[in-house]
N, C-alpha and C positions, 0 to 999 in steps of 0.2 A: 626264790621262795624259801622262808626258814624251812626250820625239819620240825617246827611244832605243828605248821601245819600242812606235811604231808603224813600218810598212812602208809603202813606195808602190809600186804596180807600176801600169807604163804597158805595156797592151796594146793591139794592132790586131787587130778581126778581120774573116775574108774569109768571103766565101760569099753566100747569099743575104740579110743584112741590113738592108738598107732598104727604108722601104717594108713595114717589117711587125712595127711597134711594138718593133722592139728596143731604142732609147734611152727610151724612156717605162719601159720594162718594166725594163731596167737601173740604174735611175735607183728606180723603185720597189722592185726588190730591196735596191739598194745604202742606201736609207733604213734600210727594215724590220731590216738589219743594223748599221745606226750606224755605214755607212763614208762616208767624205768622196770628193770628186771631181767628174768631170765627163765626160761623154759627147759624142760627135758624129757627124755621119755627114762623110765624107769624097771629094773628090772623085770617085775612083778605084774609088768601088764599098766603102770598107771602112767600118768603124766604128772611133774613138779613142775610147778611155777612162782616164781614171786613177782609181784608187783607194790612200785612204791609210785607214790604220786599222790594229787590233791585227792582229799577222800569220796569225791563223784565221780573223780574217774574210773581210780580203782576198782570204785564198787560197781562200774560200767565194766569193767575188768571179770568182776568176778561173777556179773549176771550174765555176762558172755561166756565163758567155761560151762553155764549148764547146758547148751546144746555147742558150742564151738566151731569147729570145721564143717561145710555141709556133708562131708563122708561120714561123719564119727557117729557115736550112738552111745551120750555121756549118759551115766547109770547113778554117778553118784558126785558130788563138789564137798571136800572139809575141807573145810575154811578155819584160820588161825589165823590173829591179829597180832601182829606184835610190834616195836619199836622200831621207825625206819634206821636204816645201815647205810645209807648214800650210794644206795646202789645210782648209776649212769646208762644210760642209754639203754637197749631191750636186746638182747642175745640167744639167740638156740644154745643152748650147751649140749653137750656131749657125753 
């Protein structure tokens, strides 16, 4: 797939998030969809993530983040579009 036509969106999300498998479970959707990226939890209480991929998946990506893990209890999704970075394969980070 060139890179004109994949998307990357970097989102953060707030709410109840940690602590209730939402990057495991992010990380698992975003396989099962063949999009690339990476997840984290963040000091502040949120969760980052990016994903790059075809622009239906992604955005199957980022309609997933507004409810996410069945534990969490997401309050809020910003979303930022930007140039994809080649990011490979989907990662928890740390």
């Amino acid at each position: 797939m060139s890179e004109s036509s994949r998307t990357r969106a970097h989102v953060y999300v707030s709410g109840h998030v940690q602590g209730v498998y939402y990057r495991a479970t992010t990380r698992d959707t975003a396989r099962d969809l063949g999009v690339d990226g990476w997840v984290k939890n963040l000091s502040d209480g949120r969760v980052e993530a990016v994903f790059e991929g075809p622009r239906d998946d992604v955005e199957e990506m980022v309609r997933w983040c507004h409810d996410g893990s069945p534990m969490a209890s997401v309050s809020d999704v910003d979303v930022t579009y930007e140039e994809p970075q080649g990011e490979t394969g989907f990662t928890v980070e740390r």
